[in-house]
N, C-alpha and C positions, 0 to 999 in steps of 0.2 A: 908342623902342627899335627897334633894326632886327633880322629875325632872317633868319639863315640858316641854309634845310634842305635838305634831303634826302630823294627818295621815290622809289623807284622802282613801275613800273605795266606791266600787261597793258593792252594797247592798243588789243585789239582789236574792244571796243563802243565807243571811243572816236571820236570824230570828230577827233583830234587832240587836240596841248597847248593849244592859243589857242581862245581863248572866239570862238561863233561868232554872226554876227546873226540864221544861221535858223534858231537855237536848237537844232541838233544839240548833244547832249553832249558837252564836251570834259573832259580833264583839270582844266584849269584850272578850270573851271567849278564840277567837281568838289569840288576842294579851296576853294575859295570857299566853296561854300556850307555845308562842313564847319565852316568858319572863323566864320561868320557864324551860326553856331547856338551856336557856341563864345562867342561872342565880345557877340552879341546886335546886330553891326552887321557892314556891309559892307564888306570888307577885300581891296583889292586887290592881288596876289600877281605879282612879275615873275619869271620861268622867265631860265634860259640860252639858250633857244633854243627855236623849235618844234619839236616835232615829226608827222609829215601822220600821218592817219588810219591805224589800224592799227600804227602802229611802236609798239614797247617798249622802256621806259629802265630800267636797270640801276640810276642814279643820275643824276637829272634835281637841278637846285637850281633852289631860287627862294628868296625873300627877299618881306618886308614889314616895315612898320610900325604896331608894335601896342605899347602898354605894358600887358603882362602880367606879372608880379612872382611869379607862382608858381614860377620854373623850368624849364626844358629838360624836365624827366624828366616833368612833367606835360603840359605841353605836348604831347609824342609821344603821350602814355597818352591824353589827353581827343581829339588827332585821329585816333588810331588808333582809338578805337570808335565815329568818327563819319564813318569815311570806310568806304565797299565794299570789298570783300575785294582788287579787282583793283589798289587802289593802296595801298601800304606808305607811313608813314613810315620813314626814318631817320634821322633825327638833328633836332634844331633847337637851331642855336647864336648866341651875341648875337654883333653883329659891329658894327663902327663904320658910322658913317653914310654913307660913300663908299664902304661897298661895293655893288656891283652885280652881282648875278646875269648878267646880262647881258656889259658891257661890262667888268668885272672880269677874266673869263676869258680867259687865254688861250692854251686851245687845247682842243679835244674828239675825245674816240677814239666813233668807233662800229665795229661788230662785225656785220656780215652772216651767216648761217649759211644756208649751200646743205648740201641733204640729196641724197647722190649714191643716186639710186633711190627708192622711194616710203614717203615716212615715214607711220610710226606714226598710229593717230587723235589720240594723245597729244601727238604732237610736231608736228601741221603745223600749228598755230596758230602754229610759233613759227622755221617756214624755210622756204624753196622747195624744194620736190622736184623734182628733174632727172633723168629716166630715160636718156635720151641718154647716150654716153661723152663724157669729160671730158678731156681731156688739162690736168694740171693742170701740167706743166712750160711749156706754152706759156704758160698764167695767169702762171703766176711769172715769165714772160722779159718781159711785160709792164708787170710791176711797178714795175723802175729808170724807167723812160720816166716815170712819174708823182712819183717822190722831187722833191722843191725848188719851188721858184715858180717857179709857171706860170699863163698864161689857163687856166683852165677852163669858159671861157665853151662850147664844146660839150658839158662832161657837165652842162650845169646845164636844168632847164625853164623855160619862160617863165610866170611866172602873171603877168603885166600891172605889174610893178614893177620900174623901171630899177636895177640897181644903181650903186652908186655908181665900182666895180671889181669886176672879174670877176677877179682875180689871187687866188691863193690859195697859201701856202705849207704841204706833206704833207708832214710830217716822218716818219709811217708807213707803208705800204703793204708787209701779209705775207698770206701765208695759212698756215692751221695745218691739218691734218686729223687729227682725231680719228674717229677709225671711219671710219664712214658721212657724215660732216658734215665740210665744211671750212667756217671762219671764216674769215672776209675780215676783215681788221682795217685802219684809216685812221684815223690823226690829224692835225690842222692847225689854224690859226688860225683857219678859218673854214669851211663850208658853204654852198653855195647851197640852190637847190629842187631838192629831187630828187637834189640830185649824188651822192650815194654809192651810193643804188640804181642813177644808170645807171653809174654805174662798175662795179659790180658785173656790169651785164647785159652791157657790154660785154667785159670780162670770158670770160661765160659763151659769149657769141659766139666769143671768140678760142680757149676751149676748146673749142668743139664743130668748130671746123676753119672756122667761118662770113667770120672775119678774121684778119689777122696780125697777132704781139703789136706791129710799129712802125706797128702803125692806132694805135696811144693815142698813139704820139707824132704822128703828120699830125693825127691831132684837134686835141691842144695846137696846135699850129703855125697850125692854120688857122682855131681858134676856131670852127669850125658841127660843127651834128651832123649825124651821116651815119646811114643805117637801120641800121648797126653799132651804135648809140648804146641800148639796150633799157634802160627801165627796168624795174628787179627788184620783184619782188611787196613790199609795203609789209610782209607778216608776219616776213618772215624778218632785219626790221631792228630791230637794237638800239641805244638813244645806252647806251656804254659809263659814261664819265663827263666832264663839263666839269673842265679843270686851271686853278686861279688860283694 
């Protein structure tokens, strides 16, 4: 039986989604070993994606295989009192054997939230506070320059792993402002390291008067980063949700 769920998590004692060798807690880890107290054996769980240290998923999926015969509805109930408060079940449904959490999907929204001024004790686990003025119509002129496929090889970091292509095709890039908080929203077929927070920081640069919004297009162009290129603080990032 293959299952696919659904959880969303606070991120922020978290060493990331992917299980690590120097035994920082991760997500995964997490829900592993829920599983495995569940279950009386070791069950390993594949995610849509990482996500780094501190970020928060709205709705992350993963998948495994397990023959359990009780039901969905138990399922959620027995991993929900076995996992921490900071990570939710939602949902767990049987799916055929080629599906993949992973490589199944495609495409995933994530949701940045900038706090203009200095948030709440309540809220800054969950955005970047930016005291500085915004000019957020320059943000926005920004935006079309990033619509379509393109290299992204300059918003992305290097953590020591060649990718196979650095092309990525962003079918979303908006921002929203509710109050004090604008949402940076992004969807695509794919994500690098890091990429959406330095978009985000660059961004933030282009609003504070630091770049002009056709620096995101010479990035594209030129494929390197430039000290324009900031990445944004890991709390104030959320994976929205993966689309299959």
């Amino acid at each position: 039986m293959r299952w696919k769920c659904g959880c969303s998590y606070d991120g922020t004692d978290y060493f990331g989604w992917q299980i690590q060798k120097n035994g920082q807690l991760t997500v995964q880890e997490a829900i592993e070993n829920a599983l495995a107290e569940l279950f009386k054996e070791r069950v390993t769980i594949t995610g849509s994606g990482r996500t780094d240290a501190g970020v928060h998923a709205l709705e992350q999926v993963f998948h495994f295989d397990y023959d359990w015969n009780h039901g969905s509805e138990k399922l959620i109930r027995a991993m929900r009192s076995l996992l921490p408060e900071t990570i939710q079940p939602l949902y767990a449904n049987l799916v055929s054997c080629d599906f993949h959490a992973r490589f199944s999907a495609l495409s995933k929204r994530y949701e940045y939230r900038l706090y203009l001024g200095e948030a709440s004790p309540v809220d800054t686990r969950y955005c970047w506070s930016v005291q500085d003025t915004i000019d957020i119509n320059a943000m926005n002129e920004a935006l079309p320059y990033l619509i379509g496929q393109h290299d992204f090889a300059g918003f992305a970091v290097n953590r020591g792993v060649k990718y196979e292509s650095t092309v990525r095709t962003l079918s979303q890039a908006e921002i929203i402002k509710d109050g004090a908080v604008l949402q940076i929203r992004f969807q695509a077929n794919g994500f690098m390291y890091k990429m959406v927070r330095s978009l985000v920081g660059t961004l933030v640069n282009i609003g504070m008067g630091r770049a002009r919004p056709s620096s995101v297009g010479a990035i594209l162009e030129s494929g390197s980063r430039t000290p324009f290129v900031l990445v944004a603080p890991a709390k104030g990032l959320f994976l929205v949700k993966p689309f299959y």
